[in-house]
N, C-alpha and C positions, 0 to 999 in steps of 0.2 A: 623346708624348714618349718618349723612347728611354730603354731600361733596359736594364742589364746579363743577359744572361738568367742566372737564376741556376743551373744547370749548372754554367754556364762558371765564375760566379764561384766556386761550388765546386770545381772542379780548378784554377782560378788561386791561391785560398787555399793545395791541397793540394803544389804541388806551387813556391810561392814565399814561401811564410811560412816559411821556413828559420831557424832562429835565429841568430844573429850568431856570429862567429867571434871570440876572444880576442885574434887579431893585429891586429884594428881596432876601438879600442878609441873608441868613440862619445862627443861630450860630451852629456851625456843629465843633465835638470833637468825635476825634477816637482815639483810642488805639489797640494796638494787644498783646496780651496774652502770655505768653511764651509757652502755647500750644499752639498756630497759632490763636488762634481766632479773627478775626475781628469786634472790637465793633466801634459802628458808634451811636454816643449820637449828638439829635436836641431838644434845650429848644424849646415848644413853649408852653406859659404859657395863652393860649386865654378860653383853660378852663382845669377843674381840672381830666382830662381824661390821659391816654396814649396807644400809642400800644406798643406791645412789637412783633416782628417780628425775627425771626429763619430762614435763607437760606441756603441751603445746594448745594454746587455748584454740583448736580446730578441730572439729570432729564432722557428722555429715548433715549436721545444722547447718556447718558454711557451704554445702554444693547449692547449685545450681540446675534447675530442673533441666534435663537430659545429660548431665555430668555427673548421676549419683553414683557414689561406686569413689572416687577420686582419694579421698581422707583415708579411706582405710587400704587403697591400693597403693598410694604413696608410703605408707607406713611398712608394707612390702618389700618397697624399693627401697626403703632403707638402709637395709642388708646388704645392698648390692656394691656396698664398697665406695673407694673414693682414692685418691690418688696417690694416696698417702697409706692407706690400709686396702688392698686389694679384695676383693668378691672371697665373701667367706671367714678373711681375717677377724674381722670384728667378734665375731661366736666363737672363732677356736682361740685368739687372744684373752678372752672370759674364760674359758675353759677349762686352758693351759693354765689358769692360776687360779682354778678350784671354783671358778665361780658361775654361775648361773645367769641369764638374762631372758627378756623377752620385753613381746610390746603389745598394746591390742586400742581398739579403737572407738569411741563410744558416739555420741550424737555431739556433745559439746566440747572433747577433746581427743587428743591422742597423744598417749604417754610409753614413753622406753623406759627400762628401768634395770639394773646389774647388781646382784648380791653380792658381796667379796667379801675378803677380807679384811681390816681394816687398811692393812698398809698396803696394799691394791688402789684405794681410793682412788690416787693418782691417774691409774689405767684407764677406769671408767669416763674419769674427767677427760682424759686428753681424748677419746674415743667420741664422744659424745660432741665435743665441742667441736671436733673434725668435723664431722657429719652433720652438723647442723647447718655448715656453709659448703662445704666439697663434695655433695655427691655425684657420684656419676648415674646418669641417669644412662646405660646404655641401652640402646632400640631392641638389639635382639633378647637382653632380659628382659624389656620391658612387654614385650610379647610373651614368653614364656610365663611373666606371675599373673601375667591378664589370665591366663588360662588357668594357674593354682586358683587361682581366684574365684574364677566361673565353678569349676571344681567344687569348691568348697560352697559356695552357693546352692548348687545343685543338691550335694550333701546334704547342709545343713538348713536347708527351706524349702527348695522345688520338693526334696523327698522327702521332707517329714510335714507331713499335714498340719500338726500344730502349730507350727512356727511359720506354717501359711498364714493358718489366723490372724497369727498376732500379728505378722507384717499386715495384712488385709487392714485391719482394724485400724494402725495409725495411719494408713493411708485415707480410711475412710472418714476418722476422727478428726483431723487436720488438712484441710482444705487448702490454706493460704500458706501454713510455717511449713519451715521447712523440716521438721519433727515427722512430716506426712511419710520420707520416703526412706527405706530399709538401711542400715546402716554399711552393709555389704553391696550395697546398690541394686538395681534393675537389671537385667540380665539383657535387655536390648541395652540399655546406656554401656555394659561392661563392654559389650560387642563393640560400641563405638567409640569407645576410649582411645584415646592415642597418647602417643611417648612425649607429646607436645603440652596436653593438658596437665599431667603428672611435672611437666619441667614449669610450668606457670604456676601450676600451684603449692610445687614448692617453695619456689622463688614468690611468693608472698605471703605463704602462710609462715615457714618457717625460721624466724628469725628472733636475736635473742629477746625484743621487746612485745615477742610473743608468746614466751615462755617462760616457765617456772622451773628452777633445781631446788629438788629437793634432798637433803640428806640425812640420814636416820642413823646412828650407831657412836662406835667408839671410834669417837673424832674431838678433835680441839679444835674449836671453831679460832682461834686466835691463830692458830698454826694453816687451817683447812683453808680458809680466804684471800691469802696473798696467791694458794695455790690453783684457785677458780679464777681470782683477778688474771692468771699469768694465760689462764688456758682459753676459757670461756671471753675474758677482759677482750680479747683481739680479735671475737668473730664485729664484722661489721653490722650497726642497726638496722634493721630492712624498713621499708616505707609503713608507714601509721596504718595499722587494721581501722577499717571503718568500722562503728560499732552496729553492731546486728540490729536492724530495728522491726523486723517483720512481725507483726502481730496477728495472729489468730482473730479473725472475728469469732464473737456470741455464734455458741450454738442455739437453736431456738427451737427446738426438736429435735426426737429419737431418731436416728439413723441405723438403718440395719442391711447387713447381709449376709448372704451364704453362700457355703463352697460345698461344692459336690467331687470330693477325692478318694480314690481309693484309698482306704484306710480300715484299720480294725475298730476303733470306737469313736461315736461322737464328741465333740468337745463344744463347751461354753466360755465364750471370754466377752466380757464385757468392760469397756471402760468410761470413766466420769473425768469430767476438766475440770480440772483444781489447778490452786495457786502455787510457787512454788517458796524457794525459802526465802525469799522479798515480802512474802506476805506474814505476819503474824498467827496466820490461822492454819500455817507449815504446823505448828507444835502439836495444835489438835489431833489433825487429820494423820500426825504419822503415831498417835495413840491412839485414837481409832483403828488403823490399820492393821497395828499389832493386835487389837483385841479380837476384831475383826480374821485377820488369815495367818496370825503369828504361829506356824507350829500345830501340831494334832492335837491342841487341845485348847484352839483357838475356837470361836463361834462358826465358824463356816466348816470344819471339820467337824469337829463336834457333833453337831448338829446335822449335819448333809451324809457325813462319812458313817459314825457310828450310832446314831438314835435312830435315825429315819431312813437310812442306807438307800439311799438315793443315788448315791454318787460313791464313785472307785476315788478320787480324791476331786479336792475343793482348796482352792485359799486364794491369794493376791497379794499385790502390793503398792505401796506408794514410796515415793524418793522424793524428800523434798530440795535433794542437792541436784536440780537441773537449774540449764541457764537463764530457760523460759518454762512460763507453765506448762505443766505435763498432765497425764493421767494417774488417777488412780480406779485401778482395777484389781477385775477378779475373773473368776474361772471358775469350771468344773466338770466334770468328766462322769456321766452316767452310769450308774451299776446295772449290767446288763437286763433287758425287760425293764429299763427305765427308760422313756424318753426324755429326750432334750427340753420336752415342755415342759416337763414336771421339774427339771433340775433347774430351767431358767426360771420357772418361777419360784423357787424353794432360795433362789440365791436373793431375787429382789425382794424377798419375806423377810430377811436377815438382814438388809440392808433398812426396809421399813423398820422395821424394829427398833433400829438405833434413834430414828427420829422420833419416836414416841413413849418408847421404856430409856429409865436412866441404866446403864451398867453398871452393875452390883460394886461395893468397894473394893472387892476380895481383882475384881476383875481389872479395876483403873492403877489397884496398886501394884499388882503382876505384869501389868504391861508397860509401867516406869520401869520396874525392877528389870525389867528381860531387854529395854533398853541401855538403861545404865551397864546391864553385867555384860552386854555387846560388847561396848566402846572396852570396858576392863578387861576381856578375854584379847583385845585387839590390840590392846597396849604389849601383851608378851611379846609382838612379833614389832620389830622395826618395817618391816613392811608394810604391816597397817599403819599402823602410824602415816608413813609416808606418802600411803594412800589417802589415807584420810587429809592431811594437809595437802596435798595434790587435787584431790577432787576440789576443795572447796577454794582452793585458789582459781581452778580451768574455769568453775562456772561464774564467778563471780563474787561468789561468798565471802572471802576470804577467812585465811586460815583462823582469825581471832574471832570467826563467827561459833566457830565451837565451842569456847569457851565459857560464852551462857547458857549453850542450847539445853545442857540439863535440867540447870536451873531454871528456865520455860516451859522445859516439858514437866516441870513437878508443880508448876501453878494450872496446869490444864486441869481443866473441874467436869463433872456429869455434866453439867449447860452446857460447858462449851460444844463437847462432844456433840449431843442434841442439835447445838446451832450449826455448827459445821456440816451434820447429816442431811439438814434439811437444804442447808444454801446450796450443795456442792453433789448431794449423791441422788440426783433426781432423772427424770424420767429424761428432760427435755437439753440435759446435760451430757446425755449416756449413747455410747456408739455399741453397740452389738453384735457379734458376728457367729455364725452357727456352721460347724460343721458336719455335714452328711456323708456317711462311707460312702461308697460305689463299691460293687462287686470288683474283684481281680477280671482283667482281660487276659483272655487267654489267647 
């Protein structure tokens, strides 16, 4: 069965979970459940579609060091049916009525989601709320997606050297959180996995006072809520999630390293610990960012890719919708007869720069504008939408956190930017990590 790789769904999050703009102003209707659940209903009647969206505030933030791998291999096991809908039914019950689904899994949650029709609704609901208390967890699938799983592992990290890196790096960046460890997990932990840990971790992560519904489309919220109450109303509440408190100690110096893999070109990824959207100085740092590696004709393209052709590409990014502070980083990839030194250092030149030249106007107003026109392109799809009030419900934000964030990002000033360069994008803040080809073995 086909899964989002999760990568991707991480820069899809990063770079479409925009918050909403004050000039569209959403009819937006929540209720909570007296099991806990979070329902969040948006009419938009443009056409006769809806999503129907499931967030589970668990992602691979909540494993546990030698059980990583769990959150997104439960999300697997989802599929696998339940008493009520047999192995497989679930995707061809979608199908069978025109509609689409999937799921993917990120660090602070893990979300299902079913496009349909509108007058499908129904289908999604009673499917969703099945599974959310009835899986079956059987043993011998449960061996079989261990091995999709390794599979896809192998794919999508052991063989691609870049995304070595970037696992390398937040293992090496993050010490204590649990941010440190790949979202797809360790490949010795996958090895150790049993059908018992996936049955515990469902049985506490998954229940309705754990979760958010979201709905996005041509729906009558007066008509849609008696129909959640009847579906969703009757899973039972699971025991009280304790809240996450592990904190990251102060970096207090540069940490660096290197991988020696066969590959065809080196790469640079560096990252800085920054605050996340708890902090006020989120608005900054994600207008710096844009200015910074928004697109080829952002400062680190620009300048690395096409003036001084240093580098085959260059950019980065920051998200300030995590649950805990994260990183913001960058990257870039040498123009061959360039080395790694000349490209790591050409990246922390662009970064010095920010803390000493103010960015031009032309530069602070293209980088609101390329935010704002985000969140407006995101608005045509109910999807985004739904994504967007999903993500910011999973981490904490909550969904009426977007409804200023524009208005914030349009008081961000040259100071700020300055001040946030200097607090946040510094030497002794910054984890490194260098990749060196090796020859093919023959």
């Amino acid at each position: 069965m086909f899964r989002m790789p999760i990568l991707f769904c991480l820069l899809l999050a990063l770079l479409l979970f925009l918050p909403s703009s004050p000039a569209r102003a959403r009819a937006i209707e929540t209720r909570t459940l007296e099991n806990g659940l979070k329902v969040i209903l948006v009419e938009e009647h443009k056409s006769p579609v809806v999503t129907i969206q499931v967030w589970y505030r668990v992602g691979s933030r909540n494993e546990v060091t030698g059980k990583t791998g769990l959150a997104h291999l439960t999300e697997h096991m989802m599929f696998k049916g339940t008493p009520k809908y047999g192995k497989g039914e679930f995707s061809r019950s979608v199908a069978k009525n025109g509609g689409t689904e999937n799921a993917f899994t990120g660090k602070d949650y893990t979300a299902y989601f079913e496009n349909l029709s509108a007058d499908q609704v129904g289908l999604a609901l009673n499917l969703e709320s099945d599974r959310m208390t009835n899986l079956l967890l059987d043993a011998k699938e449960f061996q079989l997606e261990r091995e999709v799983v390794k599979e896809e592992r192998r794919l999508r990290t052991d063989d691609d050297p870049q995304s070595l890196v970037v696992e390398y790096l937040f293992a090496t960046a993050f010490l204590v959180h649990s941010y440190h460890a790949p979202i797809i997990g360790w490949m010795t932990d996958l090895n150790n996995l049993e059908r018992n840990d996936v049955v515990a971790f469902y049985k506490r992560h998954y229940a309705p006072n754990n979760a958010a519904l979201v709905v996005v489309g041509d729906i009558d919220p007066k008509k849609l809520f008696p129909k959640i109450q009847q579906t969703f109303g009757r899973v039972p509440k699971g025991f009280p999630i304790p809240a996450h408190r592990i904190a990251e100690p102060e970096q207090n110096g540069e940490r660096r390293f290197v991988i020696k893999k066969e590959a065809q070109l080196p790469f640079v990824f560096a990252g800085y610990h920054v605050p996340n959207y708890a902090h006020p100085d989120n608005y900054a740092l994600s207008v710096l960012a844009t200015i910074l590696s928004s697109g080829k004709s952002s400062r680190l393209y620009r300048s690395l890719v096409y003036e001084r052709k240093l580098a085959l590409n260059a950019g980065g990014e920051y998200s300030n919708l995590s649950a805990d502070p994260d990183l913001f980083y960058i990257y870039g990839v040498p123009q061959p007869g360039k080395t790694v030194d000349e490209l790591e250092r050409a990246l922390y030149a662009e970064i010095d720069r920010l803390k000493t030249e103010p960015v031009t106007d032309q530069e602070l107003k293209k980088a609101k504008n390329q935010i704002e026109a985000g969140f407006i392109m995101g608005q045509d799809s109910n999807f985004y939408q739904a994504m967007q009030i999903g993500t910011a419900e999973a981490v904490g934000a909550g969904y009426s956190y977007q409804e200023s964030y524009l208005e914030n990002i349009q008081k961000v000033s040259k100071d700020d930017l300055i001040r946030v360069a200097k607090a946040y994008l510094i030497e002794d803040r910054r984890t490194a990590g260098i990749l060196i080809p090796q020859p093919r073995k023959e």
